[in-house]
Biotite code that builds the C-alpha atoms (Angstrom):
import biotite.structure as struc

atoms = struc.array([
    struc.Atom([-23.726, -77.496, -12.760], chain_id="A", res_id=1, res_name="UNK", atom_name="CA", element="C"),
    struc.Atom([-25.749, -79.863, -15.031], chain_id="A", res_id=2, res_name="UNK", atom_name="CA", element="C"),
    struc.Atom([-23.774, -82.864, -16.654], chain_id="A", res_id=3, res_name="UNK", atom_name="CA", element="C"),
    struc.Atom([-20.478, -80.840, -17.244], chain_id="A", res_id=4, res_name="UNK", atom_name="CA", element="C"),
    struc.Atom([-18.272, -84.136, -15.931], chain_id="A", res_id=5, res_name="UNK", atom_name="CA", element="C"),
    struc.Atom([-16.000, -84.047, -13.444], chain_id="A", res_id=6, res_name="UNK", atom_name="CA", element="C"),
    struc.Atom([-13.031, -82.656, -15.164], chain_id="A", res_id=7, res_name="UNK", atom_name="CA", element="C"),
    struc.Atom([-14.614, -79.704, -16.967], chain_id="A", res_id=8, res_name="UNK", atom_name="CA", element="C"),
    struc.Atom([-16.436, -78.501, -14.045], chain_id="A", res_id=9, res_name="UNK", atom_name="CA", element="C"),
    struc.Atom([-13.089, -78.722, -12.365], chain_id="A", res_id=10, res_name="UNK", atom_name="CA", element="C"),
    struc.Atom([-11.749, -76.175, -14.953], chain_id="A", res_id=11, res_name="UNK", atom_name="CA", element="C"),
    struc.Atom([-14.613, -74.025, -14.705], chain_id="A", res_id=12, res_name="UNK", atom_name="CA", element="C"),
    struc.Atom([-14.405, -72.838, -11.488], chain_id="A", res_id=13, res_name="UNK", atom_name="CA", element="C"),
    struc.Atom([-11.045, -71.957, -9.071], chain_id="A", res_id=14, res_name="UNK", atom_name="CA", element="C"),
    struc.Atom([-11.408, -75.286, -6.922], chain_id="A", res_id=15, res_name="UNK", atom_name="CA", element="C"),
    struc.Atom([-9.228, -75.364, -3.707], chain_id="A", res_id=16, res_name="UNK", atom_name="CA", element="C"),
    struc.Atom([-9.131, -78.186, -0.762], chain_id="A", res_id=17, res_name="UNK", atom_name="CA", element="C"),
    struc.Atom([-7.298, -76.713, 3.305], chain_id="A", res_id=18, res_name="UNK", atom_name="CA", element="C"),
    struc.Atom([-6.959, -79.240, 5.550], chain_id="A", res_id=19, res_name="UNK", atom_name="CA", element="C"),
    struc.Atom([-7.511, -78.347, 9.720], chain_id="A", res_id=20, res_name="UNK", atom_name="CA", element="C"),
    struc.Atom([-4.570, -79.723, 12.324], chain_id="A", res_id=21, res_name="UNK", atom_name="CA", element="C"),
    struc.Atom([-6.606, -79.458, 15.471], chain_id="A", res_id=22, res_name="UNK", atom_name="CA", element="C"),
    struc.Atom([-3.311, -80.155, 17.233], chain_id="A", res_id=23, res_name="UNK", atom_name="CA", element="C"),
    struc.Atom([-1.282, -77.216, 15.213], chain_id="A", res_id=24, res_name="UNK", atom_name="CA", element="C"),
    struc.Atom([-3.580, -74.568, 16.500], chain_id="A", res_id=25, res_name="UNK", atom_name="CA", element="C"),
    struc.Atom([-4.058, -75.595, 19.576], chain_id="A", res_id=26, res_name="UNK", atom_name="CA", element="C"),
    struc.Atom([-2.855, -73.296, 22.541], chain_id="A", res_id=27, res_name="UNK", atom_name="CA", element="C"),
    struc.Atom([-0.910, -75.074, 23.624], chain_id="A", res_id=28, res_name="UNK", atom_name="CA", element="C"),
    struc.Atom([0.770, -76.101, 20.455], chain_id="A", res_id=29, res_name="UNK", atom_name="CA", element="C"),
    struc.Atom([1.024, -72.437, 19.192], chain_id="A", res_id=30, res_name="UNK", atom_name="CA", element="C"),
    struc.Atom([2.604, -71.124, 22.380], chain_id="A", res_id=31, res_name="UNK", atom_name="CA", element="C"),
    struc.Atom([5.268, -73.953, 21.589], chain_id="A", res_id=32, res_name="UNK", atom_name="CA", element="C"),
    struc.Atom([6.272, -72.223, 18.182], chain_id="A", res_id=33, res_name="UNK", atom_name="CA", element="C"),
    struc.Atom([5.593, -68.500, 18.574], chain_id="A", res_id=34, res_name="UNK", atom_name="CA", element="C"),
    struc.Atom([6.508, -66.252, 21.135], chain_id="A", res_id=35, res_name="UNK", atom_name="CA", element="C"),
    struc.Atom([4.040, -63.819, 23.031], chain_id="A", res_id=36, res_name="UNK", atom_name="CA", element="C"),
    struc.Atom([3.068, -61.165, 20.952], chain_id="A", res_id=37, res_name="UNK", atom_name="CA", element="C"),
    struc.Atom([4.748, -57.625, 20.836], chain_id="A", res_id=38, res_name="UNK", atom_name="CA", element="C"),
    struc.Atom([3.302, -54.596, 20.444], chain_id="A", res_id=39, res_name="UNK", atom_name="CA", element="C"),
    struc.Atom([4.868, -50.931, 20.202], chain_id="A", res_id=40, res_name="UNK", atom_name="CA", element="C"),
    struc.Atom([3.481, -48.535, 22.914], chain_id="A", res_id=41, res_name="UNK", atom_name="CA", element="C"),
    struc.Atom([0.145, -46.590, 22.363], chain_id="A", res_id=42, res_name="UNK", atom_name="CA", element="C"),
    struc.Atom([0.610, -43.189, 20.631], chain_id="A", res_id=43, res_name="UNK", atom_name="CA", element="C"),
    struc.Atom([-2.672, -41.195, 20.264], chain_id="A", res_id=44, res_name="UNK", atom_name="CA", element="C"),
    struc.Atom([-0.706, -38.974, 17.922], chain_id="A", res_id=45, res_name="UNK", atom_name="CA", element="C"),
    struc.Atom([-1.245, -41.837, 15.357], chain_id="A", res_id=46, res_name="UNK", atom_name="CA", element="C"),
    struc.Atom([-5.086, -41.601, 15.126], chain_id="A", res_id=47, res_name="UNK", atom_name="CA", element="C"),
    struc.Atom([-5.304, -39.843, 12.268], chain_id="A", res_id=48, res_name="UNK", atom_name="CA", element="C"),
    struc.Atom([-8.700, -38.273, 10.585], chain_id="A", res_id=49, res_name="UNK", atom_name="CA", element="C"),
    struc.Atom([-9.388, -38.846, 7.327], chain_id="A", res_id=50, res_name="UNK", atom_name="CA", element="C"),
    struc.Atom([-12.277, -38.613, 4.734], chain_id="A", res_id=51, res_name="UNK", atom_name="CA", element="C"),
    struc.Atom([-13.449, -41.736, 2.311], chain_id="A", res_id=52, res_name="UNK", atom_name="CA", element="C"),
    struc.Atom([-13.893, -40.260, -1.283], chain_id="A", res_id=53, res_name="UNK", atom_name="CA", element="C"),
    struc.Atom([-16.454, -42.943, -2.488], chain_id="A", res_id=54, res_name="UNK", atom_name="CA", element="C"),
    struc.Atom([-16.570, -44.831, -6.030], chain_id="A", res_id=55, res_name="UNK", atom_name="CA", element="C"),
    struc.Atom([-19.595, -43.241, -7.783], chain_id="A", res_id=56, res_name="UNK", atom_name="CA", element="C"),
    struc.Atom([-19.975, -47.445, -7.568], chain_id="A", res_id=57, res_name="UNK", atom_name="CA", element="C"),
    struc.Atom([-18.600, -49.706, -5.034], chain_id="A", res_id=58, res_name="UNK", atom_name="CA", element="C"),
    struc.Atom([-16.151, -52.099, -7.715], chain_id="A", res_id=59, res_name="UNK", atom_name="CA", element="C"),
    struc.Atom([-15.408, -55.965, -6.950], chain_id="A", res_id=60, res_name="UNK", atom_name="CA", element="C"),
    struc.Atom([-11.431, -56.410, -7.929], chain_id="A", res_id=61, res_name="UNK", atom_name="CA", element="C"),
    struc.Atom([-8.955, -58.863, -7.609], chain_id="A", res_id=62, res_name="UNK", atom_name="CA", element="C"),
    struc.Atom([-6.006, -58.377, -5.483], chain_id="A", res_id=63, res_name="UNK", atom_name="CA", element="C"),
    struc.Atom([-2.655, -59.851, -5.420], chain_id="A", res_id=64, res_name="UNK", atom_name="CA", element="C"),
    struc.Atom([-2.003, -61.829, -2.002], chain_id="A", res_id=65, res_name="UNK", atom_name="CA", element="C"),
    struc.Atom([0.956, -63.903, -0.202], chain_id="A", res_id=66, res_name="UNK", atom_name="CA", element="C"),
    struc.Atom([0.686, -66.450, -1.779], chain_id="A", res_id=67, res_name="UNK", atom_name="CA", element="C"),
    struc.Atom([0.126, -65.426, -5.465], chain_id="A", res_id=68, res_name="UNK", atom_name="CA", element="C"),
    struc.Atom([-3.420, -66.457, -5.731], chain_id="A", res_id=69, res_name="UNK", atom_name="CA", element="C"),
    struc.Atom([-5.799, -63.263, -6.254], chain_id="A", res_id=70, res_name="UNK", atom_name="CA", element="C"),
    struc.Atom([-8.014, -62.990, -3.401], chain_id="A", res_id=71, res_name="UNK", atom_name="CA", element="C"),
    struc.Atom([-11.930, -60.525, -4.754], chain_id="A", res_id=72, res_name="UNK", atom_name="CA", element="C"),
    struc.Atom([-12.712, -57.641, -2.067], chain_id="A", res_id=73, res_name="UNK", atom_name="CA", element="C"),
    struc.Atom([-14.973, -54.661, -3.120], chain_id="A", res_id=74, res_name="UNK", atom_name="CA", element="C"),
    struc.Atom([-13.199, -51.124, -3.198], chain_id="A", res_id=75, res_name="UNK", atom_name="CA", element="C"),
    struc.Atom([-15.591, -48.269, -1.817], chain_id="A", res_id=76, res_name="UNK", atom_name="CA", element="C"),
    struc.Atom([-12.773, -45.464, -2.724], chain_id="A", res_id=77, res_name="UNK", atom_name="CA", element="C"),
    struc.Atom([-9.905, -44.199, -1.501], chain_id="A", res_id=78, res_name="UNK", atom_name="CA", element="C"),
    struc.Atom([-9.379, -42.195, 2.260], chain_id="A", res_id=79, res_name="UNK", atom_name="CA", element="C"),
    struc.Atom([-7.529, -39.206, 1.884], chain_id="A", res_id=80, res_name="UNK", atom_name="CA", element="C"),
    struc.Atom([-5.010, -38.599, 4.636], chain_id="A", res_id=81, res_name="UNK", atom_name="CA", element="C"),
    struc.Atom([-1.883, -37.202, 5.608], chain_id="A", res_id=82, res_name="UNK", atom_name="CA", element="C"),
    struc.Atom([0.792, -38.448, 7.639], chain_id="A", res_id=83, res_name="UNK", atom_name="CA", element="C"),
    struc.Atom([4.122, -36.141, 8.622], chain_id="A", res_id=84, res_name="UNK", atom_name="CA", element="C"),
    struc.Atom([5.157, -34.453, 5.191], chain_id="A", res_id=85, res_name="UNK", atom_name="CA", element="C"),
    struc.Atom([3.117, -37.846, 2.754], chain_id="A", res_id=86, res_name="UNK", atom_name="CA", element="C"),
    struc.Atom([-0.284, -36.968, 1.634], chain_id="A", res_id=87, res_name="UNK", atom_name="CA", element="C"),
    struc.Atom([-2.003, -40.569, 1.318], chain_id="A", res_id=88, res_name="UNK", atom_name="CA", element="C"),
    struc.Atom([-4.547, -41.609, -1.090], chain_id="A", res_id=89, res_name="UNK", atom_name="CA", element="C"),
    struc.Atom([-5.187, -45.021, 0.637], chain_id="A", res_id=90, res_name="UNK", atom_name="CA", element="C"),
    struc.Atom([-7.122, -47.724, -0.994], chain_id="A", res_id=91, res_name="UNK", atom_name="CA", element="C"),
    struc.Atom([-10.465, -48.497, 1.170], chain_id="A", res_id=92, res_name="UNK", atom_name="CA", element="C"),
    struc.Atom([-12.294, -51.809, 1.283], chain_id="A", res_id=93, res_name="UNK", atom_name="CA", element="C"),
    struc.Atom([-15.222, -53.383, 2.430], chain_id="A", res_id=94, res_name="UNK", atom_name="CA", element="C"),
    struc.Atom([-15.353, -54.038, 5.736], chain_id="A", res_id=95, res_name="UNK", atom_name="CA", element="C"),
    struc.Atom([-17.337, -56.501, 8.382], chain_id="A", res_id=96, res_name="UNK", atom_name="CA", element="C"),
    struc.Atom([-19.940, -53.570, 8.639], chain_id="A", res_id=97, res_name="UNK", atom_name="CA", element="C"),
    struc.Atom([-21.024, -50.705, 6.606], chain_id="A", res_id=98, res_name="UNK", atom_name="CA", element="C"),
    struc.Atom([-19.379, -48.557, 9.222], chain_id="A", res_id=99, res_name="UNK", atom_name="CA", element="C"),
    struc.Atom([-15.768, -50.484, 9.002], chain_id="A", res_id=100, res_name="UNK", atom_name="CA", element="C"),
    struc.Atom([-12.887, -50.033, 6.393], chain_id="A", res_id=101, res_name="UNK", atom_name="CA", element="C"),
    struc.Atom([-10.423, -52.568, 5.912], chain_id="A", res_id=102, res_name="UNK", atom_name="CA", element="C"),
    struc.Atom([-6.939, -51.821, 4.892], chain_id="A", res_id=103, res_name="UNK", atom_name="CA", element="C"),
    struc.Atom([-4.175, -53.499, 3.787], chain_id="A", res_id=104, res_name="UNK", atom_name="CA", element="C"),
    struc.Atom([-0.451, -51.664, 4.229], chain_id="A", res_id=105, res_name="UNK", atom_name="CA", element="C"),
    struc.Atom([2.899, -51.525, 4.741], chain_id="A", res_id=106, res_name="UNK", atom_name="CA", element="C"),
    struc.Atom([5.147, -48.984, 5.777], chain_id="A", res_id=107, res_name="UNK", atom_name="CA", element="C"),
    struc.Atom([8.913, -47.734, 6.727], chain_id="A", res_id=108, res_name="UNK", atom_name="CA", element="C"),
    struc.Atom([9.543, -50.668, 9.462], chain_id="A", res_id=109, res_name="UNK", atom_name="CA", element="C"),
    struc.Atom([7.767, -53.106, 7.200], chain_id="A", res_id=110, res_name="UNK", atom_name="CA", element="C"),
    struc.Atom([9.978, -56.521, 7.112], chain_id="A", res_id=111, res_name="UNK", atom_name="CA", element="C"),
    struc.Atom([12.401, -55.360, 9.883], chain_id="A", res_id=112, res_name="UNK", atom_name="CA", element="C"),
    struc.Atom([10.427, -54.128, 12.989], chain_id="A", res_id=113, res_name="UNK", atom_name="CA", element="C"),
    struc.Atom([7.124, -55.235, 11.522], chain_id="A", res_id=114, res_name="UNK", atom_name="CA", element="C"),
    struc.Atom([5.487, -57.771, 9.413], chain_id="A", res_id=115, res_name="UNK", atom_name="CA", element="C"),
    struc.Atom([6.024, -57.138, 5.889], chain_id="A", res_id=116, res_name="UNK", atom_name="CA", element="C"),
    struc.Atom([2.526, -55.743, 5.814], chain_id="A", res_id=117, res_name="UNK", atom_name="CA", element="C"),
    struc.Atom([-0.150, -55.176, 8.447], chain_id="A", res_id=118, res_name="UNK", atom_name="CA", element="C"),
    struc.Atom([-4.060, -55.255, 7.944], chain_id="A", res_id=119, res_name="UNK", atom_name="CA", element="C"),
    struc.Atom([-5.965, -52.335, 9.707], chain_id="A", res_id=120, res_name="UNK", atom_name="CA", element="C"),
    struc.Atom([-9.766, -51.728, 10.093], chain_id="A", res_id=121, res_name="UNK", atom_name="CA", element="C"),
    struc.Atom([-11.163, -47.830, 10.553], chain_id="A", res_id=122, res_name="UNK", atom_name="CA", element="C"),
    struc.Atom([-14.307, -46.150, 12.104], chain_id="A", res_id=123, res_name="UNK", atom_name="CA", element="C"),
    struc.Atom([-16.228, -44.627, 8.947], chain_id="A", res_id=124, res_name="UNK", atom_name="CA", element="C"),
    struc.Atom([-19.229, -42.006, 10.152], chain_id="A", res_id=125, res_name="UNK", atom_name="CA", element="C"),
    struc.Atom([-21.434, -42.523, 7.172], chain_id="A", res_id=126, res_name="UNK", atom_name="CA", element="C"),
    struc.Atom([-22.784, -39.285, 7.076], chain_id="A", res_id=127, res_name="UNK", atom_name="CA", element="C"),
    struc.Atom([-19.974, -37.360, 6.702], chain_id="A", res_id=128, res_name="UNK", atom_name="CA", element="C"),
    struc.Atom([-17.951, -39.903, 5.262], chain_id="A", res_id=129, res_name="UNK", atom_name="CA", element="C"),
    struc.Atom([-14.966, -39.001, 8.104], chain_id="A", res_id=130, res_name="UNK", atom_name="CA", element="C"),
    struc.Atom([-12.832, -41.665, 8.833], chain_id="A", res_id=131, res_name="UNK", atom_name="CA", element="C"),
    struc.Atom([-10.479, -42.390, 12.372], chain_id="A", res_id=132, res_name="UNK", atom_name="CA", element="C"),
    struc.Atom([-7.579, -44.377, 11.090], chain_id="A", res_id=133, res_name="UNK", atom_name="CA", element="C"),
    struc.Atom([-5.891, -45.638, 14.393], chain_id="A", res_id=134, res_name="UNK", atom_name="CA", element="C"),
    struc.Atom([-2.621, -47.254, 13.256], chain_id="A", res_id=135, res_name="UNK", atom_name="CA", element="C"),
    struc.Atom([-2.307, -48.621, 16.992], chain_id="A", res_id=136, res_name="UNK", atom_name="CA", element="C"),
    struc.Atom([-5.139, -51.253, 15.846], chain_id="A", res_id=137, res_name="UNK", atom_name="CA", element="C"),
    struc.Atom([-2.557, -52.470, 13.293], chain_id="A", res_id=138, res_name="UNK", atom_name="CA", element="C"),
    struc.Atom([-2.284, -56.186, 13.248], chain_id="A", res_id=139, res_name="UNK", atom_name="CA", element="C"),
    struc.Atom([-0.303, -58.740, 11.534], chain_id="A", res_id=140, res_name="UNK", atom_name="CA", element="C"),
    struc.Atom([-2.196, -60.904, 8.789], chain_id="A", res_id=141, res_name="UNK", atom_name="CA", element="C"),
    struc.Atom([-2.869, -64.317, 9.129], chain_id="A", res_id=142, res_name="UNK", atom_name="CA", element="C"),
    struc.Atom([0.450, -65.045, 6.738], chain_id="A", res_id=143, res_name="UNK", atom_name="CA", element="C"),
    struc.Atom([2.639, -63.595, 9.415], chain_id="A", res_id=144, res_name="UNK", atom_name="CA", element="C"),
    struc.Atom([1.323, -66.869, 11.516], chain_id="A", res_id=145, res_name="UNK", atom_name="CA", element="C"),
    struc.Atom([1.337, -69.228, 8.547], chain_id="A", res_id=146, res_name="UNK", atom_name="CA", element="C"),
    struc.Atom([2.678, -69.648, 4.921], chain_id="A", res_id=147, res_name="UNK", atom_name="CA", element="C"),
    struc.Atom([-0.505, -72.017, 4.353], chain_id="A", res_id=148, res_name="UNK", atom_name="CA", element="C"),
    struc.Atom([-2.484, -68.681, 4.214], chain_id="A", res_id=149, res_name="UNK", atom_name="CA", element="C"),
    struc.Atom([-3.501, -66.118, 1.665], chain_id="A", res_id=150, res_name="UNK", atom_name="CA", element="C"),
    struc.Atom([-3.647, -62.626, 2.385], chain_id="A", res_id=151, res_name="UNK", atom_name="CA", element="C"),
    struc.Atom([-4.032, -59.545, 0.426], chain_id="A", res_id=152, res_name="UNK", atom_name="CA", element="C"),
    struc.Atom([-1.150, -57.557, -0.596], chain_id="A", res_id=153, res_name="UNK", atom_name="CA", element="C"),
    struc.Atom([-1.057, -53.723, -0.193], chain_id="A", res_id=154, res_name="UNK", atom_name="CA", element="C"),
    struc.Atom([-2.020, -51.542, -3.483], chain_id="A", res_id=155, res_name="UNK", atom_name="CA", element="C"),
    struc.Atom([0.246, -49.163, -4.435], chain_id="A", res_id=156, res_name="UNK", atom_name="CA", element="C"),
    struc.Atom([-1.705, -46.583, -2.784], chain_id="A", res_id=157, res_name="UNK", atom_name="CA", element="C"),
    struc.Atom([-1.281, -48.246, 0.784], chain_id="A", res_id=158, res_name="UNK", atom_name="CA", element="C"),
    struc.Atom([2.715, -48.384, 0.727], chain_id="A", res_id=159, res_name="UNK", atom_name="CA", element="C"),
    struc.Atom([3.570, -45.458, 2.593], chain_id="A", res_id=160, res_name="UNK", atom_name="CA", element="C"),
    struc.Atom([6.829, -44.352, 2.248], chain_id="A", res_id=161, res_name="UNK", atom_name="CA", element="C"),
    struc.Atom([7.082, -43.119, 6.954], chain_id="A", res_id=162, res_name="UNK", atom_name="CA", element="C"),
    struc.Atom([8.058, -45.292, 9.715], chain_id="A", res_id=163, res_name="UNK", atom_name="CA", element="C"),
    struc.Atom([4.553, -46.069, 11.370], chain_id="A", res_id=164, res_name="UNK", atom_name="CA", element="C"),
    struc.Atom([5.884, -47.545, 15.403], chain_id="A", res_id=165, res_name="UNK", atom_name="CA", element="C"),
    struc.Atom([2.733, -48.656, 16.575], chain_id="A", res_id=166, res_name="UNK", atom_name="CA", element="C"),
    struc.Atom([0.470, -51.745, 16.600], chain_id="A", res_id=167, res_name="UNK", atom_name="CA", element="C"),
    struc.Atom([1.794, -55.493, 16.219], chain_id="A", res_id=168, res_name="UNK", atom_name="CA", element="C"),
    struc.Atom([5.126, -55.971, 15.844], chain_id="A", res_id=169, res_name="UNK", atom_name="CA", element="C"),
    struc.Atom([7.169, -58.750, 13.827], chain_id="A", res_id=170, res_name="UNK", atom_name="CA", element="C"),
    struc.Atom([5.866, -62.120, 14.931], chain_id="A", res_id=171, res_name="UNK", atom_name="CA", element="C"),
    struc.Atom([8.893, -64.320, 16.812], chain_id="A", res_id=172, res_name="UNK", atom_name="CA", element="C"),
    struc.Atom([9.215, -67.471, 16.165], chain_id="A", res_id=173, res_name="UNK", atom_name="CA", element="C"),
    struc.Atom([10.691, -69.795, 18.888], chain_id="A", res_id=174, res_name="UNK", atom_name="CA", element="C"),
    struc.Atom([12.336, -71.987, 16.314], chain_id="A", res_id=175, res_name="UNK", atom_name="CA", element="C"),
    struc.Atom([13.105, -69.053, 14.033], chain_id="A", res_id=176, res_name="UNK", atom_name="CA", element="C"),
    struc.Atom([13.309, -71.080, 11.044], chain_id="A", res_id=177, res_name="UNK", atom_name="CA", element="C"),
    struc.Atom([12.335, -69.204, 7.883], chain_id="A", res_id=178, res_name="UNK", atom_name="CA", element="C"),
    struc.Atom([9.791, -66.583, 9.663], chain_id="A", res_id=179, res_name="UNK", atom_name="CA", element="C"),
    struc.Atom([11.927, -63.404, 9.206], chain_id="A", res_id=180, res_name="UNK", atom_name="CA", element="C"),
    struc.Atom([13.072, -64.719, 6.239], chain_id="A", res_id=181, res_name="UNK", atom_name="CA", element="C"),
    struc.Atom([9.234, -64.490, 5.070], chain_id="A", res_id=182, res_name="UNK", atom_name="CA", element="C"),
    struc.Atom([8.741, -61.397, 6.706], chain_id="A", res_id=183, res_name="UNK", atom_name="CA", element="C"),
    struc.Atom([11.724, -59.878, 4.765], chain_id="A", res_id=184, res_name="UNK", atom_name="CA", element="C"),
    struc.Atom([10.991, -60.907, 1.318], chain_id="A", res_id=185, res_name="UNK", atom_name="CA", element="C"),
    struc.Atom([7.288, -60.166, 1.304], chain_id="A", res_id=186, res_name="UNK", atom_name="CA", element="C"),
    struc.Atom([8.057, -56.838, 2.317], chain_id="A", res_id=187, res_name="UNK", atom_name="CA", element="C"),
    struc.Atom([10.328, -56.595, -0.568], chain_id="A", res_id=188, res_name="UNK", atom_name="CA", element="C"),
    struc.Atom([7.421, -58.078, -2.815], chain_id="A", res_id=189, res_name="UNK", atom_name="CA", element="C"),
    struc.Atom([5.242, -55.409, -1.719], chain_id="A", res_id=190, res_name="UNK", atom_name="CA", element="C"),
    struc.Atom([7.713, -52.691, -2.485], chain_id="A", res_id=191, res_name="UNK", atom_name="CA", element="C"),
    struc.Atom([8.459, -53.879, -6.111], chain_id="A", res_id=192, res_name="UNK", atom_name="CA", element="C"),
    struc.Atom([11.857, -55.805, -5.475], chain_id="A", res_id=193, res_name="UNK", atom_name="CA", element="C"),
    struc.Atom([10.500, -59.152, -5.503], chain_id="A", res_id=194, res_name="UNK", atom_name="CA", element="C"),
    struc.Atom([9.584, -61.520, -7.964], chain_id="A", res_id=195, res_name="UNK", atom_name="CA", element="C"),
    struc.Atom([5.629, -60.579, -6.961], chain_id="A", res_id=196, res_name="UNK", atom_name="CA", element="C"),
    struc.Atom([2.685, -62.722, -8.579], chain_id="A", res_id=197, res_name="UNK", atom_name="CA", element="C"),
    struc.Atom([0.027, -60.882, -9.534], chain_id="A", res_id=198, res_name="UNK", atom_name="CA", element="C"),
    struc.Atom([-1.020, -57.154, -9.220], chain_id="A", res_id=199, res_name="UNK", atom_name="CA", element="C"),
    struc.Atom([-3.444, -55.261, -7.142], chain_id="A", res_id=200, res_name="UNK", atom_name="CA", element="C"),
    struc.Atom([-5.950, -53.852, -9.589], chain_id="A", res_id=201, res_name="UNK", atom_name="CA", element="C"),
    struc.Atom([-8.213, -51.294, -6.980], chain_id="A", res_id=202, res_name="UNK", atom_name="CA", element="C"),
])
């Protein structure tokens, strides 16, 4: 703003540039590169209730993503849940809608059977605060597709220590390339065993 010159403004603020390949994302282009999507079979037995125990105030954070570059999301609390023997304290932000949680988590088949994280959205009745977490909605983050991406990383709440077999599975590369080789080591970033940039700070 005002006469700050070129370079200070540019060392101000977090300035970024993406370029758009109209004939990478193409169709046609994509179905040369990735193979049709997989997905584990439908299980209603992984809906799951849970309740959102709200902030007294909704706080704006940054998170650790992909590529090492903190992404801000707001954090409206955490959902209490349990799945088999884990009770689950599971970071909950902002969604599209003031009914709709987004998620960010990984799991037991994380970076073998899976991406090594999946994003999920939930149902939130905002009366009673009761939330319908249906893990077969889980989907692979735009990272999975792309390393020119950035894509929240799971808190430490959100790593849950079961095998979760539903939703999108591992994406497959025709040309395999370094895919799985991404897939594997964010999954160990997320679990601690990689050189990880950045924290989540819900």
């Amino acid at each position: 703003p005002g006469d700050c010159g070129l370079a200070n403004c540019l060392a101000a603020y977090d300035v970024g540039v993406r370029t758009f390949d109209a004939d990478r994302v193409s169709p046609e282009a994509i179905a040369k590169e990735i193979a049709p999507l997989e997905y584990f079979p439908l299980d209603p037995a992984w809906r799951v209730a849970g309740k959102l125990m709200r902030r007294e105030k909704p706080e704006t954070v940054a998170v650790a993503t992909s590529s090492g570059v903190a992404e801000v999301h707001i954090v409206l609390g955490t959902v209490d849940t349990r799945i088999g023997t884990e009770d689950l304290h599971l970071t909950a932000f902002e969604g599209i809608a003031k009914t709709d949680l987004f998620f960010s988590f990984s799991d037991e088949s994380s970076g073998e059977e899976t991406y090594g994280f999946r994003f999920l959205h939930a149902v939130l009745d905002t009366v009673t605060n009761v939330v319908a977490l249906d893990f077969n909605f889980a989907y692979n983050p735009d990272c999975a597709f792309s390393a020119f991406t950035t894509c929240p990383l799971p808190p430490d709440g959100n790593r849950i220590g079961t095998r979760i077999p539903v939703g999108e599975r591992l994406v497959k590369y025709l040309n395999e390339g370094n895919a799985t080789t991404r897939a594997k080591t964010l999954a160990d970033k997320v679990r601690g065993t990689g050189a990880a940039k950045g924290e989540a700070k819900p």
